[in-house]
N, C-alpha and C positions, 0 to 999 in steps of 0.2 A: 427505519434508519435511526442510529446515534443519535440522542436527543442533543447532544454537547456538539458533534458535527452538525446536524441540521439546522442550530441556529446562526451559521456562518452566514453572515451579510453581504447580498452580495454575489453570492454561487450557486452556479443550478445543477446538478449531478446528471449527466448524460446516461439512463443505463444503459446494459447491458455492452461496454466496450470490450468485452472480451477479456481473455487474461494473460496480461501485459507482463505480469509479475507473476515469477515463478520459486519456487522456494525448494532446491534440490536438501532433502531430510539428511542422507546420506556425509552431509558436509558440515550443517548444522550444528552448532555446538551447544545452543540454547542458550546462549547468554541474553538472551533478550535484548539486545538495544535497537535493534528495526522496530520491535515494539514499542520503546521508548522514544524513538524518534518520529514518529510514524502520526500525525496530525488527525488522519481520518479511520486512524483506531482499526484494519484494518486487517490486521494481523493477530495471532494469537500462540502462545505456548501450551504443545499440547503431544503429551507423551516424551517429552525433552526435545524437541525440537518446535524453531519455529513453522506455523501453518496461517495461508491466506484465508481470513475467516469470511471476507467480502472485498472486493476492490468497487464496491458501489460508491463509496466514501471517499475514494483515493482521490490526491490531491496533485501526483506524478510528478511529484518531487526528484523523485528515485533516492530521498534520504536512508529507506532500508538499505538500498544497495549500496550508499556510499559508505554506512558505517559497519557493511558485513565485513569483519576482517576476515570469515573462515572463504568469501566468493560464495555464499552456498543462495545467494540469492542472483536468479537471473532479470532484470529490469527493461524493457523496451517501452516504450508510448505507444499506445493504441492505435492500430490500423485506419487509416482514413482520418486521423486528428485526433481528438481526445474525449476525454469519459467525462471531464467537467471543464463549465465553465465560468469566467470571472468578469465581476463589471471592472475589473482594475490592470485588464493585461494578457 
């Protein structure tokens, strides 16, 4: 795991939730800002588009998806609840 995510205070990463976030390459433009946005580092640019490197880290924000302008990112929350959790909510 992220040494930079792992020492978040506070959260315990549920694995294996499946994959929630999908990233269609085809639509991509590779501007990177889901990478930029994206708190649990989670993503990656790779061949000019973005790719989900791990959603073990994910935070299910859905801030990739809010800031894709191209749509090329598909976003749901994890079946049965969620992939982490928080002493704050």
């Amino acid at each position: 795991m992220n040494k930079r995510v792992a020492e978040f205070p506070g959260v315990k990463w549920i694995k294996n939730a499946g994959n929630f976030i999908k990233i269609i390459p085809e639509k991509c433009s590779g501007c990177g800002n889901c990478i930029k946005v994206c708190l649990g580092q989670c993503l990656e640019l790779k061949d000019g588009s973005a790719h989900v490197k791990s959603l073990d880290t994910c935070m299910e924000c859905g801030a990739c998806w809010y800031v894709c302008d191209e749509e090329a990112i598909i976003f749901s929350w994890p079946p049965g609840g969620t992939g982490f959790k928080t002493d704050w909510g």
